[in-house]
C-alpha positions, 0 to 999 in steps of 0.5 A: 186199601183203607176206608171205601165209604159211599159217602162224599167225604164232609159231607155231613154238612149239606151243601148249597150253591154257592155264588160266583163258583162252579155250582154242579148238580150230578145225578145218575139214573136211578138203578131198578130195586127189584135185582143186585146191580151187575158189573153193566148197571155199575160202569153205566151209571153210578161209577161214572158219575162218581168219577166225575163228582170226585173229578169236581171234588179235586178241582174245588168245585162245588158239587152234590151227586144225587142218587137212589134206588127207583123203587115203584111199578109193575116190577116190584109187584111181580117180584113181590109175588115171587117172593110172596111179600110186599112191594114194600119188603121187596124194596127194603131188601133190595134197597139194602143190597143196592146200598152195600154193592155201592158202598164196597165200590167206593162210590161217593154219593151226598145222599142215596134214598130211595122214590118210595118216600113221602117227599116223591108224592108231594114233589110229583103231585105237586109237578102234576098240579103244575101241569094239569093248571097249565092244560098240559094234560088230557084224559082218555080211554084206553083198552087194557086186559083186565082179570075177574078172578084178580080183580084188578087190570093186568099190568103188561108184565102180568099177562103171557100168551103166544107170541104173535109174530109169524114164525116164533109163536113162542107160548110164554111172551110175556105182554110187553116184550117175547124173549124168543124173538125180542119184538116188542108187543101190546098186551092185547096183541098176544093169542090166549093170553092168561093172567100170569098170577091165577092162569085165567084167560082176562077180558078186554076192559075200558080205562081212563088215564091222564096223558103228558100233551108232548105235541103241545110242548113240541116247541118249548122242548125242541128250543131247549134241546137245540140249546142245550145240546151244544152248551153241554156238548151232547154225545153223538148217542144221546143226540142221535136217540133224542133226534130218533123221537122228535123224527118219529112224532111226538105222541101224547104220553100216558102218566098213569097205571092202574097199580096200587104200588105208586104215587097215588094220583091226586083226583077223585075220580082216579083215586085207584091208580097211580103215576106211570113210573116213567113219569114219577122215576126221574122226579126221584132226582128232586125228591132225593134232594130234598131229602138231603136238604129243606133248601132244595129248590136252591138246585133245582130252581137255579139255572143261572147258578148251577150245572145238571150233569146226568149219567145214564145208559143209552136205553134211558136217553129219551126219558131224560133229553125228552120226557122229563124236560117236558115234564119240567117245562110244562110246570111254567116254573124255573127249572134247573134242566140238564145241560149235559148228558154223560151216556154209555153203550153197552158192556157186554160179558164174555160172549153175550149180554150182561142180564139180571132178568137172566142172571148172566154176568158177574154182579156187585156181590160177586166182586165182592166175593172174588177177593180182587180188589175194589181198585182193580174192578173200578180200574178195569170197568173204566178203562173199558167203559163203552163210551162210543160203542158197546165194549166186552168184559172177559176175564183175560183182558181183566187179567192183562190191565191189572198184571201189564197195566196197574202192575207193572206200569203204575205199582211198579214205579211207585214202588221203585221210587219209594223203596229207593228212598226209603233205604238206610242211608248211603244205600238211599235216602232214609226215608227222606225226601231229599231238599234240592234248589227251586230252579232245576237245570236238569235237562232230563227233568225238564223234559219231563215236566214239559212232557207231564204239564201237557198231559195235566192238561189233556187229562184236564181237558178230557175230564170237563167234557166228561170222556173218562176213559180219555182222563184215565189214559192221560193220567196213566200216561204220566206212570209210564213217563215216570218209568222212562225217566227213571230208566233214563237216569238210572238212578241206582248209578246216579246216587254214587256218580252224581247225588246232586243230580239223583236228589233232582230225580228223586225228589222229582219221581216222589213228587210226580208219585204225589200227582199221580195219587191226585189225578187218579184219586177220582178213578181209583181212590182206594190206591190214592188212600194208600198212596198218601200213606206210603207218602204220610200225608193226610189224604184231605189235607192234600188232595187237590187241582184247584186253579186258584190255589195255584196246584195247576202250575205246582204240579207242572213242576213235580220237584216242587210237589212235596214239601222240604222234609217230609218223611215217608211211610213204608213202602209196600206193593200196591197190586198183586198179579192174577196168575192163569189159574185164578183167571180160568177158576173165576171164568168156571165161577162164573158161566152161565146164569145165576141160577145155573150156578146154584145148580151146579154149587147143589150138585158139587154138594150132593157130589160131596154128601154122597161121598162122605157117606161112601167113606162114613163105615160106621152105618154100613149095609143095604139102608146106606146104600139106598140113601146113597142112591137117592142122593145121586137120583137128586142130583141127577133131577138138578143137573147142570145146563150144558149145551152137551143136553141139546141134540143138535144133529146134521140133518138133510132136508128131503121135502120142503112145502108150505103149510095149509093153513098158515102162510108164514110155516114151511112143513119140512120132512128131513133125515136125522140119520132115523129110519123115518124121517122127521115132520119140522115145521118153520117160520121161515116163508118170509125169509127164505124161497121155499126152492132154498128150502129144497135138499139142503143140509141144516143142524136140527134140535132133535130133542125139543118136545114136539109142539102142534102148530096149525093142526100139524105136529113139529118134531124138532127145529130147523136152527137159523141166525138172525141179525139183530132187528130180526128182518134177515134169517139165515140157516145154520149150514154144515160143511157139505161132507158132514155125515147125516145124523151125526151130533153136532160137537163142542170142542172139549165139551162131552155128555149125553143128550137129554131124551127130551128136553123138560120145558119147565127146567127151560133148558132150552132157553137158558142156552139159546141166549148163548148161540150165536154167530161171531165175526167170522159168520162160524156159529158158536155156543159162547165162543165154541163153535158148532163143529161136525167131523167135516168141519165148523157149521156157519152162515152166509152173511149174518155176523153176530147174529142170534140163533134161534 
């Protein structure tokens, strides 16, 4: 529908505050370069902030919406070797896409840039100057992991060793985080660590870096948040994250990395290193500015004058409500700080987390591809925008608020009212919006004005306290009032009964179509566009709730709306229904990881190859054959990762003692229905009393590949949920009648076992993220559940656990 151009319309001109209005900076946290955006990153940041920039837009204030693509650090570098490139390729790629997925959302920056520019080296040099003249820094010595081979000191995302946690051991944690277990860790933690670039085990090495004092600004820091949090009206997220730091102690903060992809450090002695991202990220927000204007200190030095609203998921909160404030107020200058910060929780997919590290979800250029259209993603994202807690994307629901929502309350009376007044005459109106009295007595539309004018002010209301979801309901409530009233009046009996009275109604439903068009314009504006269409008026002419033009009163009295004459477009649908079949071919589509779906898209063509050649009689014979055979040997080699690949058998452990040589593993022998038992060993001692662990049944992974731990051979693994900071496990129970040795099932789900799982395809890891327990304690894959001839397996107490 129309025109989606990323850029604020007019916005060829730079904007700068202006005295005596409503002067609002917004700024969304800069997405990362080194992936595509996925539908979480979108909602979390950049369409939020877009819908409140068009929200400021309508009312005629005067707003600039700042963002660009965060582009230095550890990341990129990896990424970069992955693609074996420079950091610089990987960012102008990457930058790209970011910049086309935006634009296709509609999302209406004043400048999109990017923190790898000349501008962010002299803006953050210039802040540190700042802090290091006002003795805000100190320097000191670190020990990091350092690689002789590389020659350089290894960044926690390039070293990888086994997990140190009791219990996990996983050998690929990488040294900042373990994906197994998901504990946080230091490099220097991690047993035989290795450089993940040349695989050489690095040494311990001093290094010197400069820290932000954060105790020292403890009280600057703590006057602003305690002000600034109520003027702005914090969400409870953000002031809870905010107050869990300050409780926690402030620490001094390292703002320097020994990388060469950064913002070089402006001292001799520290010529090799640059700026920590965390520290040069958020300056992106004022060098952006500057890009769009010389003058822009005019809003970032100008607190008397302007508005900070910043957008942001809740993992992003303390660098916003705790660094960089400190960073600001440290320099000693006028800084425009944030007044109010707009945070939101997670969206999740399906059944687990959206994930780009994972690939898992559907991202910018899926929807792109799904030929749903750009109103309907924007629509569906923002009446489901987790605002108070984590929210779930599933295509059904996706599927209800376009057929029940956007289709048939919304597209359904606009359509109504327009076709009506669009018929010839003495069937309507001949596209003429008819002229009626200014002083209407009509009771029925006078209650729906009453009715209309109090949601003009929640939808008001809820948008200035930036509750989005709340704006969207207000404005759709009007649609559905609109439908009441012309089922009320009927108005198709009304126009032979009582044409004066059908003028009243008519006019009056075209007028709240016009509103209607305004009020979602910054949720939707794609329909908006095509809404002013239908109605052949100039969409920037037009589109406006400003107080002092006197739009606020107008639109209370939706008969006055639309001027005297004014003749109408051609009306046409504005949605189209997503019937069952679509919905379940886009479910299929998109399962599983990215990289799952190239495996299955390569196995669906090797599929087709092997085919054609079958059909394809012209070279005949035994050669023909023998290709053909070798095409299906490939295919088999990528074949898709289904939870059908894992063994998983009912097992019953007959002997259960602690390990000899390790305190936190239990040595298990249990029946898997064998004619031996098997030898298991589990990280489970600080969990579970080992008389717990005693002739009990549990599901085990009979086909992982056995793994030593502690001098001792596992030949499978024990399944147990834990919740989600990991201090409870629970073993995964069969029903007591299940058979031993039976292979644990997945309603509809068939295909053989692997023999044993490749640890290189990490098939393994690639499910495990989907295992699960749901509210009901049932263990699940996705939300299919763990299911054995007795019946479902589940745990004791630990809902929405993580199995592992």
């Amino acid at each position: 529908m129309g025109d989606h151009s990323g850029k604020a319309a007019g916005a060829n001109a730079s904007k700068l505050p202006i005295p005596g209005k409503r002067n609002i900076l917004i700024t969304s946290a800069l997405p990362y370069v080194n992936n595509v955006p996925h539908l979480g990153n979108i909602i979390g940041c950049v369409l939020s902030a877009d819908v409140f920039a068009r929200y400021c837009r309508l009312r005629g204030y005067n707003a600039i919406y700042i963002c660009g693509t965060d582009e230095y650090g550890t990341a990129t570098e990896t990424k970069a070797m992955e693609e074996k490139c420079s950091p610089k390729e990987i960012c102008d790629k990457y930058h790209a896409i970011h910049k086309e997925v935006y634009n296709w959302f509609g999302i209406s920056f004043d400048e999109f840039g990017r923190t790898s520019s000349p501008q962010q080296t002299e803006v953050c040099q210039a802040i540190f100057g700042k802090l290091l003249e006002n003795n805000w820094l100190s320097e000191n010595t670190m020990q990091q992991l350092y690689c002789d081979t590389c020659e350089r000191f290894l960044a926690d995302r390039l070293v990888e060793g086994i997990c140190p946690t009791p219990g996990c051991e996983y050998d690929s944690a990488r040294g900042d985080q373990c994906e197994k277990c998901g504990k946080l860790l230091n490099p220097t933690e991690l047993q035989d660590p290795r450089c993940k670039v040349c695989q050489t085990t690095p040494r311990i090495r001093d290094t010197n870096h400069m820290f932000l004092e954060l105790p020292l600004l403890r009280e600057k820091l703590e006057e602003y948040i305690n002000k600034m949090s109520v003027a702005g009206s914090w969400s409870q997220n953000a002031i809870q994250a905010t107050n869990a730091w300050l409780k926690e102690g402030l620490k001094p903060r390292c703002i320097t990395r020994d990388l060469k992809w950064g913002v070089p450090v402006p001292l001799e002695r520290f010529k090799d290193k640059v700026f920590y991202v965390w520290f040069d990220a958020p300056i992106g927000y004022v060098s952006i500015t500057s890009c769009y204007t010389n003058e822009w200190e005019k809003w970032w030095k100008n607190p008397e004058n302007v508005e900070l609203f910043q957008f942001m998921g809740k993992d992003n909160v303390p660098f916003h409500t705790v660094m960089f404030p400190s960073t600001l107020l440290g320099t000693g200058e006028d800084w425009t700080l944030m007044k109010t910060i707009s945070v939101t929780e997670y969206l999740n997919y399906e059944a687990g987390k959206f994930s780009k590290s994972k690939g898992i979800g559907v991202f910018g250029n899926d929807a792109k591809d799904t030929n749903i259209p750009v109103e309907v993603w924007r629509y569906y994202l923002l009446a489901n925008r987790p605002e108070v807690s984590d929210t779930l994307f599933t295509w059904a629901d996706l599927q209800a608020k376009l057929n029940g929502e956007l289709l048939n309350n919304l597209g359904n009376f606009i359509h109504r009212v327009l076709s009506f007044i669009a018929k010839p005459l003495g069937q309507g109106y001949g596209s003429i919006i008819p002229d009626v009295p200014d002083v209407v007595s009509h009771e029925l539309t006078l209650s729906l004005a009453d009715k209309v004018g109090k949601y003009v002010d929640q939808y008001m209301e809820s948008m200035e306290k930036v509750k989005l979801k709340q704006g969207l309901k207000a404005a759709m409530a009007i649609s559905s009032e609109g439908n009441i009233y012309l089922q009320t009046a009927q108005f198709w009996n009304l126009y032979k009964a009582d044409k004066p009275s059908c003028d009243i109604v008519m006019r009056t439903s075209a007028g709240l179509v016009y509103l209607l068009a305004c009020l979602l314009e910054p949720f939707i504006p794609s329909f908006s566009l095509e809404v002013f269409r239908q109605l052949d008026l100039p969409l920037e002419r037009h589109i406006s709730l400003c107080e002092e033009k006197g739009d606020i009163e107008t639109v209370k009295q939706p008969w006055k709306i639309l001027p005297s004459g004014q003749k109408i477009g051609t009306p046409e649908p504005l949605f189209k229904e997503l019937k069952d079949e679509e919905v379940e071919l886009y479910r299929d589509k998109f399962a599983g990881s990215q990289a799952q779906r190239i495996v299955r898209a390569e196995a669906e063509a090797e599929k087709l190859a092997a085919q054609l050649k079958k059909t394809n009689v012209s070279g005949g014979g035994k050669k023909q054959q023998a290709k053909s055979t070798g095409g299906k040997q490939k295919a088999a080699v990528e074949q898709e990762i289904t939870i059908t690949r894992l063994d998983i058998r009912v097992g019953l452990i007959t002997k259960a003692q602690k390990h000899p040589d390790a305190d936190s593993l239990y040595v298990e022998e249990i029946d898997v229905g064998e004619s031996q038992p098997r030898t298991v060993v589990s990280g489970l001692v600080k969990y579970i009393p080992i008389e717990e662990m005693q002739n009990r049944k549990v599901c085990v992974l009979c086909n992982l590949k056995p793994a030593t731990m502690r001098g001792i051979k596992s030949q499978a693994m024990v399944l147990a949920a834990s919740n989600s900071d990991h201090t409870k496990v629970e073993l995964v129970e069969p029903p007591k009648e299940a058979k031993v040795g039976e292979r644990v099932k997945f309603g509809g789900m068939e295909g053989d076992a692997d023999d044993v799982l490749n640890p290189k395809k990490k098939v393994w890891e690639t499910l495990q993220v989907d295992l699960c327990t749901n509210g009901d304690l049932v263990a699940c894959f996705k939300d299919i559940p763990f299911t054995t001839t007795a019946g479902i397996c589940k745990v004791s107490s630990i809902s929405n656990g993580s199995i592992r």
